[in-house]
Chimera marker file (.cmm) of the C-alpha trace (Angstrom):
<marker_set name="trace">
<marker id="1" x="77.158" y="-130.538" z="148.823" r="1" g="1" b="0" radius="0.5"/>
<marker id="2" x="76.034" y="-126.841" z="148.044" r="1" g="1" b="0" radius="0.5"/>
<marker id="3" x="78.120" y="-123.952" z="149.832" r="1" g="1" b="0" radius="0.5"/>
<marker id="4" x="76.441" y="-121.731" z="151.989" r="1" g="1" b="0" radius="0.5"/>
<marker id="5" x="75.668" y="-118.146" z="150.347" r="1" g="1" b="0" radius="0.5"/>
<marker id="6" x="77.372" y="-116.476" z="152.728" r="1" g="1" b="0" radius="0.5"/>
<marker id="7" x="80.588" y="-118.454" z="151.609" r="1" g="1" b="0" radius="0.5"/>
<marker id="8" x="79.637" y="-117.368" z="147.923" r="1" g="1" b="0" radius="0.5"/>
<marker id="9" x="79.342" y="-114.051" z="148.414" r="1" g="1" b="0" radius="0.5"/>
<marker id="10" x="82.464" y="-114.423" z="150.577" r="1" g="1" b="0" radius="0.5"/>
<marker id="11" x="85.014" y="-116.249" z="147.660" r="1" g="1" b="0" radius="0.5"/>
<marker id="12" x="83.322" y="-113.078" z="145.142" r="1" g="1" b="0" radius="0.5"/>
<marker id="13" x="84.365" y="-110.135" z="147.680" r="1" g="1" b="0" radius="0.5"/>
<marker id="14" x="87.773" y="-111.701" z="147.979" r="1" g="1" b="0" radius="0.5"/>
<marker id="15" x="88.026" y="-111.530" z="144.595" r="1" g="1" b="0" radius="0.5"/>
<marker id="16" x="87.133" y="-108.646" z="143.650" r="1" g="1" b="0" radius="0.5"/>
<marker id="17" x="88.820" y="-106.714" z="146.506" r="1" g="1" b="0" radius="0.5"/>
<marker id="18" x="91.882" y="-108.508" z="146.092" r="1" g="1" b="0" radius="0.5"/>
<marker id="19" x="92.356" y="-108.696" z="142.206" r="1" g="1" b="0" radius="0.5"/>
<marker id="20" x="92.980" y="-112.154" z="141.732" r="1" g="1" b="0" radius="0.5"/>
<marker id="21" x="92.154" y="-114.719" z="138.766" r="1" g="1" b="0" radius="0.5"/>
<marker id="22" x="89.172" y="-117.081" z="139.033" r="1" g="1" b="0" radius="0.5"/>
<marker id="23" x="91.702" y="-119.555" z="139.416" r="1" g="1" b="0" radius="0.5"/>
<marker id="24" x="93.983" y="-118.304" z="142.208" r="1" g="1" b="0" radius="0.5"/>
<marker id="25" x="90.708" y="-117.719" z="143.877" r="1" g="1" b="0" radius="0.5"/>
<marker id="26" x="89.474" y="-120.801" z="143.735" r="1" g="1" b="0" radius="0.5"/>
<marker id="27" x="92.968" y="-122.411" z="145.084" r="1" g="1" b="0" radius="0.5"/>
<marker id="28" x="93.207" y="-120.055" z="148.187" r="1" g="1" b="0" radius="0.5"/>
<marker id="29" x="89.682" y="-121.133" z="148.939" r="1" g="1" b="0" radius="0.5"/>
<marker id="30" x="90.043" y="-124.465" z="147.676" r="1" g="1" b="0" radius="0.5"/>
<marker id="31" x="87.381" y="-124.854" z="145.685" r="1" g="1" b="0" radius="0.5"/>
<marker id="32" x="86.661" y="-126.231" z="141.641" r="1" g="1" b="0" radius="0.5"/>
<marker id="33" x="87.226" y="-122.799" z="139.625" r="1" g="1" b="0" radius="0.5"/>
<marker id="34" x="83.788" y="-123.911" z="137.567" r="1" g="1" b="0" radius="0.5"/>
<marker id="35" x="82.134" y="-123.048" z="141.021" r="1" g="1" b="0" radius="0.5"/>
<marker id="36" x="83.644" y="-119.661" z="141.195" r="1" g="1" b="0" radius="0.5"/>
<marker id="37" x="83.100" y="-118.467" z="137.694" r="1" g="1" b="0" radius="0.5"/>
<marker id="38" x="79.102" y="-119.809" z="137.938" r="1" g="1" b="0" radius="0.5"/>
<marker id="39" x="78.772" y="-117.650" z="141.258" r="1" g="1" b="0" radius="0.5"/>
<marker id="40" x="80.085" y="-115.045" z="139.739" r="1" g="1" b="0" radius="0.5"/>
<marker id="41" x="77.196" y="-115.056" z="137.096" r="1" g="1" b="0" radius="0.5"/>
<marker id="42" x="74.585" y="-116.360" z="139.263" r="1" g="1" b="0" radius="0.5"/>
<marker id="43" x="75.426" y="-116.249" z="143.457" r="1" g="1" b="0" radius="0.5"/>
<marker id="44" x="72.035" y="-117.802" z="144.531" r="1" g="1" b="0" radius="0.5"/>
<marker id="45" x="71.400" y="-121.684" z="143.266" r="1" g="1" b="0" radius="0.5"/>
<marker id="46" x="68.362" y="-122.262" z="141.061" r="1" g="1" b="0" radius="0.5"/>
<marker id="47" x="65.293" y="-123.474" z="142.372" r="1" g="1" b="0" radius="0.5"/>
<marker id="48" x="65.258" y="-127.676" z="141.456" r="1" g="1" b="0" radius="0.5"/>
<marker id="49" x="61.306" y="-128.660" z="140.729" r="1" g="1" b="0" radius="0.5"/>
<marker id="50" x="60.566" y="-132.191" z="140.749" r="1" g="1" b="0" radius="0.5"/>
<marker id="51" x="59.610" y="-133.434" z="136.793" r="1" g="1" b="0" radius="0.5"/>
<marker id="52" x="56.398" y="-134.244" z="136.470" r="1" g="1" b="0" radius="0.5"/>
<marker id="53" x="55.548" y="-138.091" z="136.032" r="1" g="1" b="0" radius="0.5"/>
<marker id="54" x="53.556" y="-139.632" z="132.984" r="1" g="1" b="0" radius="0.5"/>
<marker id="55" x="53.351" y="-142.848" z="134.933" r="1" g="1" b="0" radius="0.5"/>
<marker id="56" x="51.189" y="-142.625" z="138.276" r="1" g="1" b="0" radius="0.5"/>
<marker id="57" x="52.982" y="-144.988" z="140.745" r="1" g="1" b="0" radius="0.5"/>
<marker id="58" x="49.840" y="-146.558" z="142.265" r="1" g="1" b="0" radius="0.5"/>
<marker id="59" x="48.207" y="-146.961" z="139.270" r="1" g="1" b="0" radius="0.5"/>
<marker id="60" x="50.867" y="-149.119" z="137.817" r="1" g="1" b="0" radius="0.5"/>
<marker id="61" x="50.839" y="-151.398" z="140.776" r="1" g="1" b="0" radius="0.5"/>
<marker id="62" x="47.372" y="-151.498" z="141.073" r="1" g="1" b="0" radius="0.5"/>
<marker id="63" x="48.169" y="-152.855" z="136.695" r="1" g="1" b="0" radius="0.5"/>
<marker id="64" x="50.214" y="-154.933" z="138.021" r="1" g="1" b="0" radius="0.5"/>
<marker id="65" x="48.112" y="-156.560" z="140.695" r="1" g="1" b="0" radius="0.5"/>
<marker id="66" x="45.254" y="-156.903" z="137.768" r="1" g="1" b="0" radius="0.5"/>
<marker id="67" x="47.654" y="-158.366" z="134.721" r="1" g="1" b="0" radius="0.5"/>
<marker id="68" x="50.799" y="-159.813" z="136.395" r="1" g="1" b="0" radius="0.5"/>
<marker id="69" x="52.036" y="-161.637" z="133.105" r="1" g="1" b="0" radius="0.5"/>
<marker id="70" x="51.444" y="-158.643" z="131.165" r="1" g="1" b="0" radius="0.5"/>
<marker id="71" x="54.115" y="-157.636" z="128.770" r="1" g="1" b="0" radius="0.5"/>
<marker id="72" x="56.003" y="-154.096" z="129.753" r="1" g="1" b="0" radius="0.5"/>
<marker id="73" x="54.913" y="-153.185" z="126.051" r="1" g="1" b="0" radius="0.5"/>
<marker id="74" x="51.202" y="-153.867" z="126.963" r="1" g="1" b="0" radius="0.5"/>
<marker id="75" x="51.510" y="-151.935" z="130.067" r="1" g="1" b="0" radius="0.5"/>
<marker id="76" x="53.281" y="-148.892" z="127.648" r="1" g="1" b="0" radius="0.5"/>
<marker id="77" x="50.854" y="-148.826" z="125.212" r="1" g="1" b="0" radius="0.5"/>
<marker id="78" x="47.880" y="-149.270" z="128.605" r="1" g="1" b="0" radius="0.5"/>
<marker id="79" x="49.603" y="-146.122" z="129.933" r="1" g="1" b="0" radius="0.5"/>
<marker id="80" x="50.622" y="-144.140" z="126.625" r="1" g="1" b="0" radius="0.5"/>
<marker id="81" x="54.402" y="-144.397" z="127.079" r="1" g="1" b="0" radius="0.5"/>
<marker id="82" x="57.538" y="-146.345" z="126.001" r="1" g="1" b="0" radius="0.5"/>
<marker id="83" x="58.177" y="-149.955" z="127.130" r="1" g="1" b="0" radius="0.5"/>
<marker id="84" x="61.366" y="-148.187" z="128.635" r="1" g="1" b="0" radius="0.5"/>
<marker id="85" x="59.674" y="-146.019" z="131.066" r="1" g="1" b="0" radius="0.5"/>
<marker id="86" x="57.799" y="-148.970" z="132.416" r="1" g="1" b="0" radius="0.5"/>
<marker id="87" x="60.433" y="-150.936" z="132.670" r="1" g="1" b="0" radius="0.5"/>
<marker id="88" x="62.277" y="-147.386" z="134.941" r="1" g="1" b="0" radius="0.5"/>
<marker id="89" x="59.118" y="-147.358" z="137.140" r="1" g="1" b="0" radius="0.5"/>
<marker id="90" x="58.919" y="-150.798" z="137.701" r="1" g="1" b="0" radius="0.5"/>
<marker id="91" x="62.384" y="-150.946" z="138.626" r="1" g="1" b="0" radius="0.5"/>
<marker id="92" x="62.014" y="-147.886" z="141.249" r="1" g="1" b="0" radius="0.5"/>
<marker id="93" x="58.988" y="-149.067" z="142.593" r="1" g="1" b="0" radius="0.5"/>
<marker id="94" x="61.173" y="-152.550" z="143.300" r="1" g="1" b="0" radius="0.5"/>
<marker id="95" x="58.820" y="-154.526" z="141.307" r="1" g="1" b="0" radius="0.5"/>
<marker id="96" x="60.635" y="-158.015" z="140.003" r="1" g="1" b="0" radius="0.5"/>
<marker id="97" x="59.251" y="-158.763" z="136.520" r="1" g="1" b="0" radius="0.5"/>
<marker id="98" x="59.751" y="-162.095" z="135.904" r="1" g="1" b="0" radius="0.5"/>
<marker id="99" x="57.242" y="-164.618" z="134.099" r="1" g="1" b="0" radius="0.5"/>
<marker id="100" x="54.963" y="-166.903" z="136.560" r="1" g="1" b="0" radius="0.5"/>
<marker id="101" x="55.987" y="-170.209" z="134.548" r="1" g="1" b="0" radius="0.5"/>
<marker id="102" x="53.270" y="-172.192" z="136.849" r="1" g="1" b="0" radius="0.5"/>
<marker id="103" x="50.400" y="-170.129" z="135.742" r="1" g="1" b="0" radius="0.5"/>
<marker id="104" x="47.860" y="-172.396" z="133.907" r="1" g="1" b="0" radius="0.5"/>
<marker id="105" x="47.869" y="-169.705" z="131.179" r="1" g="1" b="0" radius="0.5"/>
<marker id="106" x="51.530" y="-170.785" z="130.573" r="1" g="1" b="0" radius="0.5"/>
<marker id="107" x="51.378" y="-174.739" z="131.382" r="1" g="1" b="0" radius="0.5"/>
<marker id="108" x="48.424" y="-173.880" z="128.569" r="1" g="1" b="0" radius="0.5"/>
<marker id="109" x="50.939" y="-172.594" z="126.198" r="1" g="1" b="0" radius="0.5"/>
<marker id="110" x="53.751" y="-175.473" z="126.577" r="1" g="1" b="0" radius="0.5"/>
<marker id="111" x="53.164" y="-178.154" z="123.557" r="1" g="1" b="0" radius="0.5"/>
<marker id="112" x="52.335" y="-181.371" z="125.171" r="1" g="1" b="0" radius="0.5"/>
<marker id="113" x="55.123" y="-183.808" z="125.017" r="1" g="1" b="0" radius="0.5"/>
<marker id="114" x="57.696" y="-181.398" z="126.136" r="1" g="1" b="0" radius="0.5"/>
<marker id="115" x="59.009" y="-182.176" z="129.989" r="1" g="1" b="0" radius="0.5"/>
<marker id="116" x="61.208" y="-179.576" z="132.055" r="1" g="1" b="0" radius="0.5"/>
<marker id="117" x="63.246" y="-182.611" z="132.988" r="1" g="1" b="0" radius="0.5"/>
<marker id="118" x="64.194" y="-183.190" z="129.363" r="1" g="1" b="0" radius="0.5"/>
<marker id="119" x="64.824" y="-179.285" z="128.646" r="1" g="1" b="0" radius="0.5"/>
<marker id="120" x="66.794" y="-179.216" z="131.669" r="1" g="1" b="0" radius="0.5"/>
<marker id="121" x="69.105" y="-182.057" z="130.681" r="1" g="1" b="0" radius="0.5"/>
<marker id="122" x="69.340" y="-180.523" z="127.629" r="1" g="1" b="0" radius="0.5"/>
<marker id="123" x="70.565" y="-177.278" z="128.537" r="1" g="1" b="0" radius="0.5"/>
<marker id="124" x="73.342" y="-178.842" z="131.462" r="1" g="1" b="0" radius="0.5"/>
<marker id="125" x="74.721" y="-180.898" z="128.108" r="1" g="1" b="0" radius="0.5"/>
<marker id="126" x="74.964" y="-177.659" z="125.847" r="1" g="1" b="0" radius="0.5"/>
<marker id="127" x="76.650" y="-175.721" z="128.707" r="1" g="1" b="0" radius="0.5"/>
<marker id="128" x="79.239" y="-178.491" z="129.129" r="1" g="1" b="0" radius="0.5"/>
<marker id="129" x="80.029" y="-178.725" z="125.470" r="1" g="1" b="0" radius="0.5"/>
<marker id="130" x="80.297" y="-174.804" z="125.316" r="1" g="1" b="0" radius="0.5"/>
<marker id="131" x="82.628" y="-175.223" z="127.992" r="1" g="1" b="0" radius="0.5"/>
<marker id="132" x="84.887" y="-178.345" z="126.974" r="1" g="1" b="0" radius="0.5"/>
<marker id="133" x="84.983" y="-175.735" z="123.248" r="1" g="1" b="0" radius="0.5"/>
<marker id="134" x="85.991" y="-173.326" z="125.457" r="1" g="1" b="0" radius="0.5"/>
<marker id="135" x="88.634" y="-175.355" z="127.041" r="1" g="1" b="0" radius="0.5"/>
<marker id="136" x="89.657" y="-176.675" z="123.668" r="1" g="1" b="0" radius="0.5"/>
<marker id="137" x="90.305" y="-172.821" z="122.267" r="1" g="1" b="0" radius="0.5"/>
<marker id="138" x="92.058" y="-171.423" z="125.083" r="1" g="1" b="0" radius="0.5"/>
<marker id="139" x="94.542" y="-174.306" z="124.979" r="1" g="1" b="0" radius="0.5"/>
<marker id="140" x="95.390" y="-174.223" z="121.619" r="1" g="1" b="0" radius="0.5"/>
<marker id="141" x="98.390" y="-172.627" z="120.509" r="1" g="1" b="0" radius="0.5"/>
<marker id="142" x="97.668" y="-169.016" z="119.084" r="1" g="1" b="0" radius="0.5"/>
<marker id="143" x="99.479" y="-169.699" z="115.731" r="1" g="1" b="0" radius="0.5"/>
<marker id="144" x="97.198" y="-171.971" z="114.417" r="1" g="1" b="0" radius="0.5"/>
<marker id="145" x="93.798" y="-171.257" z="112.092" r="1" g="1" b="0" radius="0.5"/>
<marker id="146" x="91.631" y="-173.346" z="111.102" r="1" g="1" b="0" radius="0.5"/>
<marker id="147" x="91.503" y="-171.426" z="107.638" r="1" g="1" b="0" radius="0.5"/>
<marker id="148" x="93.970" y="-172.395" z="104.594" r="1" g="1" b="0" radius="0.5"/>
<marker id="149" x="96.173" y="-169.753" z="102.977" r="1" g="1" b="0" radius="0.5"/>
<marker id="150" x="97.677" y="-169.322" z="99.947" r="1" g="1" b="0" radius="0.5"/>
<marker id="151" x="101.499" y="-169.132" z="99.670" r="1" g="1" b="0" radius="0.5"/>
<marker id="152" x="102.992" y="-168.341" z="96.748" r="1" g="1" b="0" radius="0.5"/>
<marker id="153" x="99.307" y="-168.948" z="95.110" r="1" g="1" b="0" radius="0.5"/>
<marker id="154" x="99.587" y="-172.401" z="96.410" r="1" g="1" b="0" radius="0.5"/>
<marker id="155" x="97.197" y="-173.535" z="99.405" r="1" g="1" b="0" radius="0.5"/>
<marker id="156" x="99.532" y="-174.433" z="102.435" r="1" g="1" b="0" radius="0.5"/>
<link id1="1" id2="2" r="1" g="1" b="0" radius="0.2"/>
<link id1="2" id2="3" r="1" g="1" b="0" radius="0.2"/>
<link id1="3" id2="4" r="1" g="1" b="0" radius="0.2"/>
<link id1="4" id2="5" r="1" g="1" b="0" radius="0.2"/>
<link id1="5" id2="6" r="1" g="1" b="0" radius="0.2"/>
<link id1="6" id2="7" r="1" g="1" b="0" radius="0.2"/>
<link id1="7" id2="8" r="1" g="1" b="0" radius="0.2"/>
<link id1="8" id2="9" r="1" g="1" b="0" radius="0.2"/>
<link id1="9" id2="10" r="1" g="1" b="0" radius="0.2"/>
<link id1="10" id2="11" r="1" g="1" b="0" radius="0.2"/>
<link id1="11" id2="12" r="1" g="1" b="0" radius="0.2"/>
<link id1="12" id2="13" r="1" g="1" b="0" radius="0.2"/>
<link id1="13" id2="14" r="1" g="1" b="0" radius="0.2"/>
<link id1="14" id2="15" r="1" g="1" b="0" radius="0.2"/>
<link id1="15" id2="16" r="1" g="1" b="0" radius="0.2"/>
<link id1="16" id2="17" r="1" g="1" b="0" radius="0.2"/>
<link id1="17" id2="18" r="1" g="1" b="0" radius="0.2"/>
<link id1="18" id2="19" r="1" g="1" b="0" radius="0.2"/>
<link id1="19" id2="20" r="1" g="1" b="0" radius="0.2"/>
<link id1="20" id2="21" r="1" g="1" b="0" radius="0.2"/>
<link id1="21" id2="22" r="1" g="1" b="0" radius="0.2"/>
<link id1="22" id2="23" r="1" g="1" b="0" radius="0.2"/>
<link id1="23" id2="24" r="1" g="1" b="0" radius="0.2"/>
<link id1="24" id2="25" r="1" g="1" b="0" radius="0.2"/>
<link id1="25" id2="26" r="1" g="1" b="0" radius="0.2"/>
<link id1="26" id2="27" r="1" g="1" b="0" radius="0.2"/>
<link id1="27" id2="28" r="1" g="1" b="0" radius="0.2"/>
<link id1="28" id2="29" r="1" g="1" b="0" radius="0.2"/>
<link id1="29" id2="30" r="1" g="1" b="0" radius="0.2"/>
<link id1="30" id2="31" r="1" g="1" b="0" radius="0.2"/>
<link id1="31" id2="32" r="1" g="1" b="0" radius="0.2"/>
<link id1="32" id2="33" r="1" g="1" b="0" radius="0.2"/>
<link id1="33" id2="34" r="1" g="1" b="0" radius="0.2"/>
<link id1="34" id2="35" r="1" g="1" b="0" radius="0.2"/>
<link id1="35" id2="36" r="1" g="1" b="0" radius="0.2"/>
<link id1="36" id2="37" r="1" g="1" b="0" radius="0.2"/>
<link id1="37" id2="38" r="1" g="1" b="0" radius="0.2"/>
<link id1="38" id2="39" r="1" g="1" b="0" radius="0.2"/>
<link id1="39" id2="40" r="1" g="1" b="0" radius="0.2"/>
<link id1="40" id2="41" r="1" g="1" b="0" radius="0.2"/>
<link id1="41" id2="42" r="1" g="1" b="0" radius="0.2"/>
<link id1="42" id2="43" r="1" g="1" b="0" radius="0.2"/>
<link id1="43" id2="44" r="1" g="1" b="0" radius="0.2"/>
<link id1="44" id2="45" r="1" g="1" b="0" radius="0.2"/>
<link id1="45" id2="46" r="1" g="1" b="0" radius="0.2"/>
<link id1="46" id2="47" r="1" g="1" b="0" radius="0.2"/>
<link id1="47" id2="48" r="1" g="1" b="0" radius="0.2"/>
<link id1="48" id2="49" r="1" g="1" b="0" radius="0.2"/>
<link id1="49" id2="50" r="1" g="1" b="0" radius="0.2"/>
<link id1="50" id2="51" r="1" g="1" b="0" radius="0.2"/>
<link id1="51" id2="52" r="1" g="1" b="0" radius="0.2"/>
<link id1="52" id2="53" r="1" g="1" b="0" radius="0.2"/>
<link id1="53" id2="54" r="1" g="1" b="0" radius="0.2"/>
<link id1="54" id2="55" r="1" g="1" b="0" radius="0.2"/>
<link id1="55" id2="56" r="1" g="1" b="0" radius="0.2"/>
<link id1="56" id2="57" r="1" g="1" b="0" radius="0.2"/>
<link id1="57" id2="58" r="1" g="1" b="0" radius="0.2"/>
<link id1="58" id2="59" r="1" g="1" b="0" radius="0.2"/>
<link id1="59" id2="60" r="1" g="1" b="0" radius="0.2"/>
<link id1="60" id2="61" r="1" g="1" b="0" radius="0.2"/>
<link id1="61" id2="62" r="1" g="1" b="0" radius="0.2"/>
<link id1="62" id2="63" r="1" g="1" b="0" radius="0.2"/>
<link id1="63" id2="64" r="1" g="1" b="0" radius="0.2"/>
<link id1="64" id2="65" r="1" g="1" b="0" radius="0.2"/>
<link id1="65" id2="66" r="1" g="1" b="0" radius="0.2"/>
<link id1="66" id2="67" r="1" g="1" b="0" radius="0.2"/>
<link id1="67" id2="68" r="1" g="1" b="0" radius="0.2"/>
<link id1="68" id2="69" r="1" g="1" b="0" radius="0.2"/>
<link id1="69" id2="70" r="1" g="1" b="0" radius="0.2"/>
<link id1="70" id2="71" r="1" g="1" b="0" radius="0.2"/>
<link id1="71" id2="72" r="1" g="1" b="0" radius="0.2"/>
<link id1="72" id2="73" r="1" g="1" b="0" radius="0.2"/>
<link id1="73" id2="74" r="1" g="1" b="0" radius="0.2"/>
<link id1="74" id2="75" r="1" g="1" b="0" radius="0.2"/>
<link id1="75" id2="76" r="1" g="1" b="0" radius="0.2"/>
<link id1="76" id2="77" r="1" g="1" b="0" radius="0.2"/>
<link id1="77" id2="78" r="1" g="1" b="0" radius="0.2"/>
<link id1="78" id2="79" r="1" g="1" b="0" radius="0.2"/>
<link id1="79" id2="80" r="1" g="1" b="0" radius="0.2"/>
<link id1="80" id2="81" r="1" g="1" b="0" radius="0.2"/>
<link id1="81" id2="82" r="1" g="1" b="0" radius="0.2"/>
<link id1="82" id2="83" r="1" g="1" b="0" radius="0.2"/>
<link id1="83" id2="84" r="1" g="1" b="0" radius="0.2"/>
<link id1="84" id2="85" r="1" g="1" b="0" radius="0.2"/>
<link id1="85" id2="86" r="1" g="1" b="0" radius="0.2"/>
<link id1="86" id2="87" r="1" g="1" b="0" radius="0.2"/>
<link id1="87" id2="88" r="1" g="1" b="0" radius="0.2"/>
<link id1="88" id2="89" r="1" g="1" b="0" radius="0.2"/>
<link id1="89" id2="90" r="1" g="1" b="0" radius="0.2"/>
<link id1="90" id2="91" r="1" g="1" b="0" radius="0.2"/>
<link id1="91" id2="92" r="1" g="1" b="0" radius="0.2"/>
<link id1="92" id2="93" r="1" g="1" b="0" radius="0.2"/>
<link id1="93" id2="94" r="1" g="1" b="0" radius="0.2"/>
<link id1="94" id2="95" r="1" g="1" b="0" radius="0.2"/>
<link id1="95" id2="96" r="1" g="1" b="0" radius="0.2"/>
<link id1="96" id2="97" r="1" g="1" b="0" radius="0.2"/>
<link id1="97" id2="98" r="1" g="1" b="0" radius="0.2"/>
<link id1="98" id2="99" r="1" g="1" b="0" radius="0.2"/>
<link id1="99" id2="100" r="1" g="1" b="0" radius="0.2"/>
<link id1="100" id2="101" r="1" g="1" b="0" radius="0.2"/>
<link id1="101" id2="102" r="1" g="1" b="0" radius="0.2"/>
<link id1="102" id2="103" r="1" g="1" b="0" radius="0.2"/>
<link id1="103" id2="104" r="1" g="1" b="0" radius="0.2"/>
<link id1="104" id2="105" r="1" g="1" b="0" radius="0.2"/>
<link id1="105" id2="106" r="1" g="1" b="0" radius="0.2"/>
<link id1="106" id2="107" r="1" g="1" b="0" radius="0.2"/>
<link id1="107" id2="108" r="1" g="1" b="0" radius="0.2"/>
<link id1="108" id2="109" r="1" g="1" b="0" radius="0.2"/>
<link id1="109" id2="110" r="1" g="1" b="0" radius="0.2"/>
<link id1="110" id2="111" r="1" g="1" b="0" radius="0.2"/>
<link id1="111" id2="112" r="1" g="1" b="0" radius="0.2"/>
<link id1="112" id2="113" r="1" g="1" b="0" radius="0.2"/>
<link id1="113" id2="114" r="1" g="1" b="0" radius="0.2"/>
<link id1="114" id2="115" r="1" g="1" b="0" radius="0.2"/>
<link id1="115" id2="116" r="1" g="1" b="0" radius="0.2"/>
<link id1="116" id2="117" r="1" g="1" b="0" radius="0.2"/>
<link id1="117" id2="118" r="1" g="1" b="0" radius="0.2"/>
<link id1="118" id2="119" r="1" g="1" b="0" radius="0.2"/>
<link id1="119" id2="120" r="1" g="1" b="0" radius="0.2"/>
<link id1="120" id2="121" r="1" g="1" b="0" radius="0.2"/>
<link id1="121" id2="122" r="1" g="1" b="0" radius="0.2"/>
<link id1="122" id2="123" r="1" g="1" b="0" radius="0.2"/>
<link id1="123" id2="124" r="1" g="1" b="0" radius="0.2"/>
<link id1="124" id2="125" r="1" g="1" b="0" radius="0.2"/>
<link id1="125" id2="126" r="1" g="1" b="0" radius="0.2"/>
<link id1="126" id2="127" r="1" g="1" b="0" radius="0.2"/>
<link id1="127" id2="128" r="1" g="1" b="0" radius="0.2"/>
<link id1="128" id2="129" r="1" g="1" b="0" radius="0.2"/>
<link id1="129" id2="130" r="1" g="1" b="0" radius="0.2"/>
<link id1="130" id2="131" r="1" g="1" b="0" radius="0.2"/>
<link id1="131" id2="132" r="1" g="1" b="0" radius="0.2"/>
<link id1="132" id2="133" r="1" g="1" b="0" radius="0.2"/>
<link id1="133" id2="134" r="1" g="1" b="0" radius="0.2"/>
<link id1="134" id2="135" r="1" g="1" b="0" radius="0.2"/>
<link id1="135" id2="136" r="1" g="1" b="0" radius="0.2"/>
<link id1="136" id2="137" r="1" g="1" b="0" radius="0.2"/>
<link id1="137" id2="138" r="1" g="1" b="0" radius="0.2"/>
<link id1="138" id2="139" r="1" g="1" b="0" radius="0.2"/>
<link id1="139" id2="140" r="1" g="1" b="0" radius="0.2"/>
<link id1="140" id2="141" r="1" g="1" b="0" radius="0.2"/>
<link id1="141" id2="142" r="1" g="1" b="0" radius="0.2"/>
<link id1="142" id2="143" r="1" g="1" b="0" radius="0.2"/>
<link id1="143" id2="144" r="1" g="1" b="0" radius="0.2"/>
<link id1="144" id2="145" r="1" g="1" b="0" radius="0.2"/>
<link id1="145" id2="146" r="1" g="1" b="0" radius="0.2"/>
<link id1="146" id2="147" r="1" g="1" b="0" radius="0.2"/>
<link id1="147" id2="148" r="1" g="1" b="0" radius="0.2"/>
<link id1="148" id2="149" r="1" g="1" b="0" radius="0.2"/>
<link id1="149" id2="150" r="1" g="1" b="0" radius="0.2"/>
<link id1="150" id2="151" r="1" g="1" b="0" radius="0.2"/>
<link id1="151" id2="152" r="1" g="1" b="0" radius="0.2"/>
<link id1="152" id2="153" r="1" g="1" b="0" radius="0.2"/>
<link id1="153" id2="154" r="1" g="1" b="0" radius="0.2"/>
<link id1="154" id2="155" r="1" g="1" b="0" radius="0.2"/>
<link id1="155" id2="156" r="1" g="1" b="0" radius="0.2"/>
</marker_set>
């Protein structure tokens, strides 16, 4: 919240009329002492201007609309910026980007042989051995490694 200039110009008089520290000013008036020492060099707030965009909003959806699978990096190098600064427009325009995995360009791409089904399957057994490991660590007792050490130059 900004103070009124009237309040500024207010907290400044006080101080000067009555002597007192940045600080003790800013406590009587209960305000941050940064705020009273930057009025005191500058009363009125600077102007804010709105940065000027290298990325024109509509025509990055209207990119989008024409090359949905695109890669952010093709749209970057399309518009002349970083992959970064598509990926920050894209995300304030609201604009999921996520894959279309039933495209026929992608169903093109998938070596033949290869089922979701089986991938699937796959993936449910590697997250239940991660997790039975997992188990497994945790319930181990802490003082025990897995690595041998030498006592005495002997390996225990």
């Amino acid at each position: 919240m900004s103070y009124s200039i009237d309040f500024r110009r207010k907290v400044i008089s006080t101080r000067k009329n009555e002597g007192l520290s940045i600080r003790e000013t800013a406590k009587q008036f209960r305000i941050g002492p940064a705020s009273v020492s930057r009025w005191i060099n500058q009363i009125e707030s600077k102007v804010s201007t709105t940065r000027q965009r290298k990325i024109d909003k509509s025509e990055l959806i209207k990119d989008v609309e024409q090359y949905p699978d695109a890669y952010q990096k093709e749209r970057a190098e399309r518009f002349g910026v970083c992959q970064k600064a598509i990926w920050q427009a894209l995300k304030k325009l609201g604009l999921t980007y996520k894959k279309n995995s039933t495209s026929s360009e992608s169903r093109r791409k998938r070596p033949a042989g290869i089922s979701t089904k089986k991938n699937n399957s796959m993936k449910k057994k590697v997250n239940l051995l991660f997790l039975l490991m997992k188990v497994v660590f945790h319930t181990m007792p802490h003082g025990l490694t897995a690595i041998p050490q030498k006592v005495n130059g002997v390996l225990a």
